[in-house]
Structures are given as structure tokens and as C-alpha cells.
C-alpha positions, 0 to 999 in steps of 0.5 A, spaced: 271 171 905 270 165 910 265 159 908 261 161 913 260 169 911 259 166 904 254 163 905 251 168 909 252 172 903 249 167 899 242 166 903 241 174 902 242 174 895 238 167 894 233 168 900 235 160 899 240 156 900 246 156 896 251 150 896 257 152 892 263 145 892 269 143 890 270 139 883 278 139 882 282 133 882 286 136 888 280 140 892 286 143 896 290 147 890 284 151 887 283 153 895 287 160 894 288 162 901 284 169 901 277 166 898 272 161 896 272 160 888 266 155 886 266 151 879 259 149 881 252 151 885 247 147 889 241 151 890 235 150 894 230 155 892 225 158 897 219 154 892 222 149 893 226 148 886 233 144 887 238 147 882 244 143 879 248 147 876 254 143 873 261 144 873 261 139 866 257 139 860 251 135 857 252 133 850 247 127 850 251 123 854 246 124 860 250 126 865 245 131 868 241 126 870 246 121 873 250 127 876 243 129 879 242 122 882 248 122 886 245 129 889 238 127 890 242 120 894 244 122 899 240 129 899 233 125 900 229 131 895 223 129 890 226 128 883 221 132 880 223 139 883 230 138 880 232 143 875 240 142 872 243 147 868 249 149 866 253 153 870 255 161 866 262 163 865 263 168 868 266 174 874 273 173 877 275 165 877 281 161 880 286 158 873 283 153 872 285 146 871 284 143 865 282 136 867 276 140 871 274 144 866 272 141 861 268 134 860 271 128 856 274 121 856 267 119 859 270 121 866 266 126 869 260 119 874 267 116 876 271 123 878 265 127 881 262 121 884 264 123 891 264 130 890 257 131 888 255 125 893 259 129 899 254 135 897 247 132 897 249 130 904 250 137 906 246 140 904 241 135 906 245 136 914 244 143 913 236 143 912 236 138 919 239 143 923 236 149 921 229 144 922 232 142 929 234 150 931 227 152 929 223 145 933 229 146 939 229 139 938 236 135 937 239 133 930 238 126 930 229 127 931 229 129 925 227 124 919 229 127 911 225 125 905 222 127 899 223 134 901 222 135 907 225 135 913 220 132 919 220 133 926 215 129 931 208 131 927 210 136 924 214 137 917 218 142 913 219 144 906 226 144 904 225 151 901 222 153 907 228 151 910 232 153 905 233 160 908 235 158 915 239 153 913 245 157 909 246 160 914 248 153 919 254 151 920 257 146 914 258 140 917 262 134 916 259 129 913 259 121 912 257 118 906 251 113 906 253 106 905 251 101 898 245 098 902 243 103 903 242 106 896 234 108 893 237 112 886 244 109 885 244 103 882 237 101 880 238 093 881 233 089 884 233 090 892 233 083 895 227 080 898 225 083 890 223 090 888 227 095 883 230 101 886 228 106 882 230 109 875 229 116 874 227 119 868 232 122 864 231 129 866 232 132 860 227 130 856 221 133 856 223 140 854 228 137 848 220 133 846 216 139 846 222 143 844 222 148 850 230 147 849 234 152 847 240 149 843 246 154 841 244 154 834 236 158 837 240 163 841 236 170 837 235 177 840 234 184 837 239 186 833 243 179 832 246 178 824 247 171 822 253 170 820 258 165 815 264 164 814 268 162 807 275 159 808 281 157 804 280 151 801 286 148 803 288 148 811 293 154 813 291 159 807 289 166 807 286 171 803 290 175 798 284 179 795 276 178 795 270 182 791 265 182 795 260 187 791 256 181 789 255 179 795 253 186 798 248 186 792 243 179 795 238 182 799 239 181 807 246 182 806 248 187 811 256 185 811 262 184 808 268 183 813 275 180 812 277 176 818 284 172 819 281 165 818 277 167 811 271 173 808 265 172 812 258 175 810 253 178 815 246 177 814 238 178 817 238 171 816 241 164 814 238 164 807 241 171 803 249 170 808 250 163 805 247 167 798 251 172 799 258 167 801 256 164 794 257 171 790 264 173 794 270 173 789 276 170 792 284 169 791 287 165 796 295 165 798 297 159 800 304 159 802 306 155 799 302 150 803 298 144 799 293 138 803 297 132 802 293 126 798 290 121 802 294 116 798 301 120 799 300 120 806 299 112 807 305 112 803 309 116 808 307 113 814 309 106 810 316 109 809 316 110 816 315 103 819 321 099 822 324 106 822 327 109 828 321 112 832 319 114 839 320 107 844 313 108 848 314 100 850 319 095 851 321 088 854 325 083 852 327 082 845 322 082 840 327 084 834 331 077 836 324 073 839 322 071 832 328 066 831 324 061 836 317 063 834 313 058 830 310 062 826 311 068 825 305 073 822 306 081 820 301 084 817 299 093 816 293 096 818 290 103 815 286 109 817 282 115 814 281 121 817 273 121 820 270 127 821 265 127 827 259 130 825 255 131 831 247 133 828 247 140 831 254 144 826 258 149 831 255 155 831 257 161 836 254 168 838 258 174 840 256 181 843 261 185 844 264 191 846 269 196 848 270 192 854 265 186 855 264 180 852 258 176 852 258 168 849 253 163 848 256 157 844 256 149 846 263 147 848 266 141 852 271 146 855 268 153 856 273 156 862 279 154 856 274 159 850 273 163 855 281 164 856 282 165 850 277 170 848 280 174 853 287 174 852 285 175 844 281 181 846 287 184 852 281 184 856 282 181 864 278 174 864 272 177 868 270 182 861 269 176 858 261 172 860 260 165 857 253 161 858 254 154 855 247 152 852 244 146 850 249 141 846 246 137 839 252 132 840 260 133 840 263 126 840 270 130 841 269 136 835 267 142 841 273 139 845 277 143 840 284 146 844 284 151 837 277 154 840 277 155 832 269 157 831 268 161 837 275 165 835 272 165 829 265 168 831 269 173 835 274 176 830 268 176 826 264 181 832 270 185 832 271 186 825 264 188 823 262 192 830 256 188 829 253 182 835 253 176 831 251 169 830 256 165 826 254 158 824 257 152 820 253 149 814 254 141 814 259 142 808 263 146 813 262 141 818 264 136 813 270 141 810 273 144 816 278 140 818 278 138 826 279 131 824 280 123 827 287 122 824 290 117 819 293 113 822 298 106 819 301 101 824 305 095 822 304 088 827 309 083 827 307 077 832 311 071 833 307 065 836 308 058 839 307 052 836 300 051 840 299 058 837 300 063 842 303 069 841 309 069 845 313 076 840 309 083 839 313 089 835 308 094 833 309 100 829 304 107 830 304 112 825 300 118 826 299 126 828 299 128 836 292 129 838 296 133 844 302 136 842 302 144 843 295 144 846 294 145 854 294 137 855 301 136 852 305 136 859 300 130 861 298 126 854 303 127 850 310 129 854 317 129 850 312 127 843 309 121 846 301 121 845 299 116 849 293 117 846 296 115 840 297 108 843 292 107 847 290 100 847 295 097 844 300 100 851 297 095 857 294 090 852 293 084 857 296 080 849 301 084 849 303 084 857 303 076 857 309 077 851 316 076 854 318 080 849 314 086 845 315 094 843 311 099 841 314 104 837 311 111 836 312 115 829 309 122 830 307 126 824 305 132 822 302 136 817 297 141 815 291 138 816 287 140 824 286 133 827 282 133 834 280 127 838 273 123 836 270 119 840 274 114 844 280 117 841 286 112 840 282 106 841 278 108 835 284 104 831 288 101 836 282 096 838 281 095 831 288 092 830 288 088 836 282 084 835 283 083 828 289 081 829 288 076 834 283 072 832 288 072 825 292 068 830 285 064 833 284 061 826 291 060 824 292 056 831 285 053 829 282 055 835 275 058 836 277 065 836 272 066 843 276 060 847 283 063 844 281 070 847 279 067 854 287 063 854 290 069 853 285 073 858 285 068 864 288 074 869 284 078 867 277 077 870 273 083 867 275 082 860 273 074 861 266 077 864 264 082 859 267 076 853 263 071 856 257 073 857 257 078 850 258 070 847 253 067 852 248 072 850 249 071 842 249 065 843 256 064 840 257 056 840 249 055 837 247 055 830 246 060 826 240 061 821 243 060 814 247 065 811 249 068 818 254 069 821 259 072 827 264 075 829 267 077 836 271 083 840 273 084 847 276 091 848 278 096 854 277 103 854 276 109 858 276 104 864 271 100 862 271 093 859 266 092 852 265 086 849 261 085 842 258 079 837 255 081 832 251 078 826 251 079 819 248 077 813 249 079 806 241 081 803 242 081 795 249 082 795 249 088 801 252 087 808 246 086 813 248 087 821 242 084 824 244 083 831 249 086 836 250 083 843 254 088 849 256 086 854 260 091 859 264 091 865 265 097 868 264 097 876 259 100 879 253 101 874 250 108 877 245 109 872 244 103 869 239 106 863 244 111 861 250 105 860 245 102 856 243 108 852 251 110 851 252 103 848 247 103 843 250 110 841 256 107 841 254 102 837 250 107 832 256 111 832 262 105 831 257 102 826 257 108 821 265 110 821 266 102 820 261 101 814 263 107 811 267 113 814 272 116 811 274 122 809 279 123 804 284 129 800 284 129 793 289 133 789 289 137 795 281 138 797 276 134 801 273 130 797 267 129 802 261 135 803 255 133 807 252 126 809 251 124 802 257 121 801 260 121 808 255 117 809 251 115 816 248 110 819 240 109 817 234 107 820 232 102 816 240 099 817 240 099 824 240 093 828 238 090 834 242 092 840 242 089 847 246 091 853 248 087 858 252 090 864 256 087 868 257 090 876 263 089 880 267 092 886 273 095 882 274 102 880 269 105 876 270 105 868 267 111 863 261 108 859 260 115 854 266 111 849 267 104 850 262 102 846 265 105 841 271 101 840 270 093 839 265 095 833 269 095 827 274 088 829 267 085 831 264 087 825 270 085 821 271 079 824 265 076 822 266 079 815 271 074 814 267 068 817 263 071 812 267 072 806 274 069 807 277 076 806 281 080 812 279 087 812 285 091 815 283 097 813 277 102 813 271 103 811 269 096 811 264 097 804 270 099 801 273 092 801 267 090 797 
């Protein structure tokens, strides 16, 4: 088909208007000359209904509002008639990149930015010639607003426009200016007034629970499903006895699949009774999950050993000889688990030569691949819908596709449609993990103490190696995402002689990226040992960073005002205290102060001040949310996350011992942006980072203890 035959054939099957567009890096590669494969629809409905049907996937982070302002912007629609919807999986497809098909590194309002507001603009052209055709009047007489298209006094709906206009030709476009601008942005308009702010369009159906997440999908004859799994990462079943199992009342079945023994039940309830009888023997191989305390003990051994250069200028091995003063500290890391409130669940109708998915997933073109290519089906066998998200932070970005294999070998292997769900313990227990992770810093400074030598040692396991994204994050076995934040820290580029060196480790234990990734540990490492540097030149730790940032103005903007706003150089009530960090991620810039106490004995946060820089704000209400959910996050793993492996088990299982973050403990969050005409930074992640070195930071103003290792209370 050519476009226009497309979209001809779009308007009869809709009796509307049916925009499809493009959202790759490079539009031209997934252009195949003989078709037009869509990643994402816009479709206007003959009732008038706008229908966004995103390429990327919501999961809290509010990209279904932001992605529909970049539509309604130039599309002049009435916010009210939208409905977003994530897009089905299914039918012949292009191979797909990666980097289109999935959702993460707080990517998708900087990289669809244009794309979607390049389709708002036609769509919107359309609906003005068919208008224009239908009065017999030229284009440029015809005024577009809050869904309508007027023409002199009369006025047309977009819906009833629709049907004319898809079969229009598609326009080239120009893109309407800043100034111009009534969603984007939300700032003050000059002369006074506000742009307007949308309401999040998501809401009112998570409030009165007309939301269907993954974990509610449910139709005649569906079983529940549980999964047991080895207790130790890698082994398999030896034998089993399932007869008490079968006994529990609503327990239907007992199936062996490759990553364990699940049962199969008319309900949650008997299937976890019933994984509670199985009997079974497990082969290891010979495998064991190693201590927690014996892998620190091997990534020490490895530091200064010969690794992976990453970076190097200068000399820093000989640079130490004419520093003034020389700091070297170690660093550690527990494995975190990512706990997103909603578990992974997955359900599964199967047959001979059809697949149909429903499960909450960053990457559903990659599970969907994968399904087919494990069942010897073509991709077009296979139909995957993407309900609603309870929350990922990385653990359904998953390149394994663990649960969804799981739930579909479980299909295959009991005949039956079913719906696998994972209990907290298994969310606690499964694997999939933040890394632990060592580093070592050897820092020279001069005699006004300034750091004028950095070698830096990274231990760790790959997040990238042997999945799809290795040729692009982690080529010959340098994961870049390891390092990140310590690779292009503006301290360490102002070195004349610094490396970084990568020892890249491996064992059985499922690791996977958390939220914000190698900066949820490089920024630890940098801002702490900065403002160790800070105290030793006797320097205010605020005014040393903003030396060793001059060139850098928008790490100096978001670090001021956050100071400013705290009121850094004010006093503090009695027995309070700050501490301060600055952090780039994601290509935005955070700075954090935050404000503790200790209550009886018990660490208090009362107050943290955000400050990011990021460009362009497109929704300011959903940078701020984004960084008080950062900052909840970041407090939680920063307080008290760890997981760790004692004679070879997890010892953690549910939230009562991997801890998170209460009501009553939460403290006041306030969120300053600041805009500026440079590149578009990220905001789902950046608010991550700068919480535990500022957290830390002001435990030591506090206590006089550094904390080089986390969680923090287990330095008390």
C-alpha cells in the first residue's frame, strides 16, 4: 500500500480518521519499501473521541498525559474527548528496534517530542482541508479550536470531520512555534496568566477502580496459577510429589515446567495452599548463590587488579607523587530488589496455532518475539495487550522475559488458559536484581584542596551483556551503564590525570537494571566523596562544588537554587542538620538538600529541597510528581534496602524486613525546576540519584561518621 490507499482503508474500517506514525530513531529504517508498518495510531472517531494509542508504555510515570499534550498542542482538540490506550501487539510487524519498543531510561518526552507533535499538526491539517473541500473555501479561512474546525459562521466537529479527512492528502507540516504554545510548558504567560495544566488523564479510572491492571485480567475458564522455584538461581527439579497438593480443595493441577513445579487452581488461595504441600527434591549443578559478604570479598581482591580501562588521561598511577594530599576510600553495594506494588503476573490462552498475552511489560514487541520464537509460531501467531502497570522501576524490563515464559510454559504444559502471579516472597526471592557493587577511589588533591588526580575502580555484574542492548551499552564487556556518573563526571574531566577501570563479574544470581541504573551507586560515590574532599579543604561543601562546576551551568543552577531554596547559609533549629548533592542523569541535572534530625535516637528526615534542570519542562506537574517519587524511592533503598544471601538463600521475603518507606516517615518534598534552551533531559529517574549522598552527607554533619556503604541504618 501506499499512504494514501492506507489511509483510505483506515477510513472505511473506522468511519474516522486514522493516523498511523512513525516513533524510531531513524523513521527511514523501519520504512520497508513495499508497506507501511505503524508502531503507534491516532484515531479521531466519528463521536468525536480522540484515540492515543501509545507506542510506549505508562507505568506511573504519566507519559500518557504528557505524550497527549504533545498531540492536543498542535492538534487544538478538547482535552476531555481523549482516551489513551496502549497499543496490542499483534499481526505482521516490522523487527523492531529495541530502543522504539520498549520504554525506560526516562527517554520517551525527549524522544517522541517532535514525532507526536508533528502528528497532532496533521491530523489537525487534514480535518482543515476536508472542512475547506466540504465549504469550497481555501484552507488558510478555516480557524481550529477545541475541536472544531470553523469555516465563517459555521463550525465543524472533529468527528465529523473525521471520515472526509483520512481520505485527504498528508501534508507536510510546520510545527507551531514556543510563543505560541497553550499545553506545553504550563509556565506564566507574559502580561500574567497561566498556560493550562492539564489533568492527568489517568486518573479518574485508577480512582474509582475502573482500571484493569494485569493482576484483574479474568475470563470463563481461566485457572490461577503459582509458580515454586529453586531456592538457589539455575537449579532445576530432580523429583517432586505432588499428591498433597492435589488434595487442597480447588486445586485443578500439577505441572512441571522448566524453571520449577507450579499448581493450578479456581483460585489464589487453594494454588498457594497447594505450592505449600508439593514435595520437592532440587538439582543444583553444582550451583550455590554466593554470600553476600563472600562477594564483597572477591570484588576487594579485584580492585587495582588489571580490569577494563573505560577511561584515562594523563597519569593518575604516577599523578599522586605531587599531590598534596591524598584520599582513598572503598565504597559497597547490596543487591536491591525493585518492588513495584502491583507483583509480575502474566496470563496465557494457548493453542495449537495461537497465542494471546495479557501482562504489564516495558518491552512487549521483545516478549512478544520471544513467545513466538519459543513456540515455533511466526510473530503474527502471537497477540500481546499491555494492560494497565502497578509500577515497574526496571523489574518488567526484564530481557530474560522470565514471568511471561514462565506463564506460557506453564499454558503449554497443563493445556489450560492461565494466569501466573507472583507473591511478594516471590517478588522478594526471584531474583532480577540491583547488583552489588564495590568501588575503590584514589583521589589526589592540591594544597588548596582541590582534586587534581581520580583513579576509580568499579566492580560489578553487567546489566547488558548477552541481552539485545549489549552491542549498544555494553560493547567488548564494558557496560557503560556500569559506570555512568562516574564516566563524564564534570570533577573527574577537570583531572589532568584520571581512569576509570571496569572489572566485570559474573555469577548466578539474575541481576537487571533499577531505577536510574549505574547512577543508583556512581552518584552515591562521587557526592560523598566530594564533600569529603569539601571538609578536608575546610571549605563549605555548597561553595566547594560550585569551584569545581564553574563550566558547568546547569549543575551550577540546579545546585544553587536547591541551596537557595533550603536556605543552605540560614540557621538550623537545634539538632538539625543538611547535607547537599548534585547529580546528572538521564540528561537532567538534580540537586538535593535534605534535612534531619534524630527523634529518640531514630534518624528523621524532615525536608528535602529538589532542584532540576532539564530544558525544556513539557509538564511541569509530572516533573514534580516524578521527583517526589524519586525521592520516596531513593529515601526507601537509602534507609534500608538490602537484600542479602546467607548460606546461599535470600534472606529477605516480603516487606517486613525489606523494608520501605512509611507514611509517617515521609518527609516534605519541594520541587523547583529550572528550564533553559538546552537539550531535553529525562525526569522518570534523575530524582533517584542525589538522595543517598545527600542523605548521607548530612548524617555526618550529624554524627561525624562517613557512611560509605548502604543501607545507611545499618551504619547505626
Amino acid at each position: 500500500m501506499d499512504r494514501r490507499d492506507f489511509m483510505q482503508t483506515a477510513a472505511l474500517a473506522t468511519g474516522g480518521l486514522l493516523l498511523s506514525f512513525f516513533v524510531p530513531q531513524k523513521s527511514a529504517a523501519a520504512m520497508p519499501a513495499n508497506g507501511f508498518s505503524p508502531n503507534a495510531l491516532l484515531r479521531i472517531d466519528t463521536d468525536d473521541t480522540i484515540r492515543i494509542i501509545h507506542n510506549k508504555v505508562e507505568m506511573g510515570q504519566g507519559i500518557a498525559t504528557t505524550l497527549a499534550m504533545l498531540i492536543a498542542e498542535e492538534l487544538d482538540c478538547d482535552w476531555a474527548r481523549i482516551r489513551v490506550e496502549h497499543r496490542v501487539i499483534e499481526g505482521a510487524h516490522l523487527e523492531e528496534s529495541m530502543w522504539i519498543s520498549s520504554t525506560g531510561g526516562s527517554d520517551t518526552t525527549r524522544s517522541e517530542f517532535d514525532r507526536y507533535r508533528t502528528t497532532g499538526a496533521i491530523a489537525r491539517m487534514m480535518l482543515v482541508q476536508a472542512a475547506a473541500r466540504r465549504m469550497r473555501v481555501p484552507a488558510e479561512q478555516c480557524i481550529t479550536g477545541n475541536g472544531y474546525v470553523q469555516v465563517g459562521a459555521k463550525r465543524f466537529s472533529y468527528g465529523a470531520l473525521a471520515a472526509d479527512a483520512a481520505l485527504m492528502p498528508v501534508p507536510t507540516v510546520k510545527l507551531r512555534e514556543r510563543s505560541q504554545w497553550k499545553l506545553i510548558g504550563g509556565r506564566a504567560l507574559p502580561g500574567g496568566g497561566q498556560l493550562s495544566r492539564p489533568q492527568k488523564l489517568d486518573v479518574p479510572d485508577k480512582v474509582n477502580g475502573k482500571t484493569k491492571y494485569g493482576i484483574d485480567i479474568q475470563f470463563p475458564g481461566l485457572l490461577i496459577a503459582v509458580l515454586e522455584r529453586c531456592p538457589v538461581f539455575g537449579g532445576k527439579v530432580r523429583s517432586f510429589d505432588a499428591s498433597e497438593a492435589l488434595r487442597v480443595p480447588g486445586v485443578r493441577k500439577v505441572v512441571e515446567v522448566p524453571e520449577g513445579i507450579a499448581v493450578l487452581a479456581n483460585h489464589t488461595w487453594a494454588a498457594l495452599e497447594g505450592r505449600k504441600a508439593l514435595q520437592i527434591e532440587w538439582d543444583t549443578g553444582g550451583r550455590a548463590n554466593p554470600d553476600s559478604e563472600q562477594l564483597f570479598n572477591q570484588y576487594r581482591e579485584l580492585t587495582g587488579q588489571p580490569g577494563i580501562k573505560a577511561l584515562s588521561k594523563g597519569n593518575p598511577e604516577t599523578a599522586w607523587q605531587g599531590a598534596n594530599a591524598v584520599y582513598e576510600q572503598e565504597f559497597r553495594f547490596p543487591f536491591l530488589a525493585h518492588s513495584p506494588m502491583e507483583t509480575l503476573n502474566c496470563t496465557v490462552k494457548l493453542s495449537s496455532s495461537q497465542c494471546e498475552i495479557w501482562t504489564a511489560t516495558q518491552s512487549p514487541s521483545l516478549h512478544r518475539q520471544e513467545v513466538a520464537r519459543s513456540l515455533g509460531f511466526g510473530d503474527e501467531q502471537v497477540t500481546l495487550h499491555t494492560p494497565a502497570m502497578g509500577g515497574s522501576f526496571g523489574r518488567r524490563g526484564s530481557f530474560g522475559n522470565d514471568w511471561v515464559m514462565e506463564a506460557v510454559h506453564i499454558a503449554q504444559a497443563s493445556g489450560e488458559a492461565v494466569k501466573l502471579i507472583w507473591t511478594r516472597e516471590d517478588d522478594v526471592r526471584g531474583g532480577y536484581y540491583r547488583p552489588v557493587y564495590l568501588h575503590r577511589v584514589k583521589a589526589g588533591t592540591d594544597a588548596a584542596g582541590m582534586p587534581v588526580a581520580w583513579k576509580h575502580d568499579v566492580v560489578g555484574q553487567s546489566l547488558f551483556v548477552n541481552t539485545v542492548l549489549e552491542k549498544d551499552i555494553a560493547p567488548n564487556g564494558l557496560d557503560y551503564s556500569t559506570i555512568d556518573g562516574v564516566n563524564g563526571s564534570p570533577y573527574m574531566a577537570r583531572c589532568p590525570d584520571h581512569s576509570v577501570t571496569l572489572h566485570t563479574t559474573a555469577n548466578n544470581v539474575p541481576v537487571l537494571a533499577w531505577r536510574s541504573v549505574g547512577n543508583t551507586h556512581t552518584a552515591f560515590v562521587m557526592e560523598t566523596a566530594i564533600d569529603e574532599l569539601a571538609f578536608a579543604a575546610k571549605t563549605d561543601a555548597v561553595e566547594y562544588r560550585k569551584k569545581l562546576l564553574a563550566n558547568h551551568p546547569r549543575h551550577l543552577a540546579a545546585l544553587t537554587t536547591a541551596a537557595d531554596q533550603a536556605g543552605w547559609n540560614d540557621p538550623l533549629p537545634a539538632g538539625h542538620f543538611r547535607g547537599v548533592a548534585v547529580h546528572q542523569a538521564m540528561g537532567s541535572v538534580v540537586a538535593q538538600v535534605i534535612e534531619i534530625s534524630f527523634v529518640n535516637q531514630n534518624l528523621k528526615v524532615h525536608r528535602v529541597v529538589c532542584a532540576i534542570a532539564c530544558g525544556l519542562a513539557v509538564n511541569p506537574d509530572g516533573i514534580v510528581a516524578q521527583m517526589e517519587s524519586g525521592i520516596i524511592y531513593g529515601l526507601t533503598a537509602a534507609l534500608f534496602g538490602e537484600i542479602t544471601i546467607e548460606k546461599g538463600a535470600i534472606r529477605q521475603s516480603n516487606f517486613h524486613d525489606y523494608r520501605i518507606l512509611r507514611m509517617e516517615e515521609a518527609p516534605v518534598i519541594e520541587v523547583h525546576i529550572i528550564e533553559d534552551d538546552g537539550k531535553m533531559g529525562g525526569a522518570g529517574e534523575p530524582g533517584v540519584p542525589p538522595v543517598a549522598p545527600a542523605l548521607a552527607n548530612a548524617f555526618f554533619a550529624a554524627a561525624g561518621r562517613r557512611v560509605r556503604s548502604l543501607p545507611l541504618l545499618s551504619n547505626i
